[in-house]
C-alpha positions in Angstrom: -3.1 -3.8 -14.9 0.9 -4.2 -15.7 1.0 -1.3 -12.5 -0.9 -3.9 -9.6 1.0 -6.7 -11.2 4.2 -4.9 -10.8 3.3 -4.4 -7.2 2.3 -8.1 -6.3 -1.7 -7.2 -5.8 -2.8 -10.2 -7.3 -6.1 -9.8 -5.5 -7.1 -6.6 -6.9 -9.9 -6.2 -9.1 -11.1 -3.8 -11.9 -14.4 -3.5 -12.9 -15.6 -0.7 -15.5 -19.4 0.3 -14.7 -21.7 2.7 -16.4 -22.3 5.9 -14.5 -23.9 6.1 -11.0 -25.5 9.0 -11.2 -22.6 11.3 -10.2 -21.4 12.4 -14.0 -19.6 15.9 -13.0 -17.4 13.7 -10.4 -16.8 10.9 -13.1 -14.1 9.2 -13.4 -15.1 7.6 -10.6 -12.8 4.9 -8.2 -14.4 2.8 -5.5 -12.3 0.6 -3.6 -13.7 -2.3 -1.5 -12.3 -4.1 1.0 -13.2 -7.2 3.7 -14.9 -5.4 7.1 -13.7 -1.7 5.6 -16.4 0.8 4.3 -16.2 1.7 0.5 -13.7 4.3 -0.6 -14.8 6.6 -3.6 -12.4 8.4 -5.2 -13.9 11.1 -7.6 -12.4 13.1 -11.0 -9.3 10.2 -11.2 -6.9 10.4 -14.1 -3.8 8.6 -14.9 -1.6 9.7 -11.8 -4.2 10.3 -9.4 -4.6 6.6 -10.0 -1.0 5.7 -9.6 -1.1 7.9 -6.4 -4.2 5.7 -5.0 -2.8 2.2 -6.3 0.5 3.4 -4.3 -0.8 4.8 -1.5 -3.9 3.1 -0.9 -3.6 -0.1 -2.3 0.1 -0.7 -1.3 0.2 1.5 2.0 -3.1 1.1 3.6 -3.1 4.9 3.6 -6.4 6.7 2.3 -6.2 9.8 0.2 -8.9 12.2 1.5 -7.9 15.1 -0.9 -9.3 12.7 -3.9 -12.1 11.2 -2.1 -16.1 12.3 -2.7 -17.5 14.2 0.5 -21.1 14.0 1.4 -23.1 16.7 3.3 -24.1 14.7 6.3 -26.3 17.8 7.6 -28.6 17.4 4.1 
């Protein structure tokens, strides 16, 4: 919380859920935002978070290498 203050994100929001059904990808980070599709982040500790606040949050700038992939052939 003190990080997004720091950076002047005052609308940023942080709701802790139970699990969605995804457990060996857990902790999991969606990020939501006006017209864009849902970004999940999967497996995010303590500076893959930083990275995302910073990169994502701050810079616009989604980070694929974190991000859960589905199949679209199943």
């Amino acid at each position: 919380r003190d990080l997004v203050r720091s950076r002047g994100l005052g609308d940023v929001y942080k709701r802790q859920d139970g699990c969605i059904g995804l457990c060996q990808y857990e902790p999991i980070v969606e990020v939501y935002e006006p017209g864009k599709e849902k970004v999940t982040y999967v497996k995010v500790n303590e500076e893959k978070a930083k990275e995302i606040l910073e990169q994502h949050l701050v810079r616009g700038q989604v980070l694929d290498k974190y991000l859960l992939h589905v199949d679209e052939n199943m």
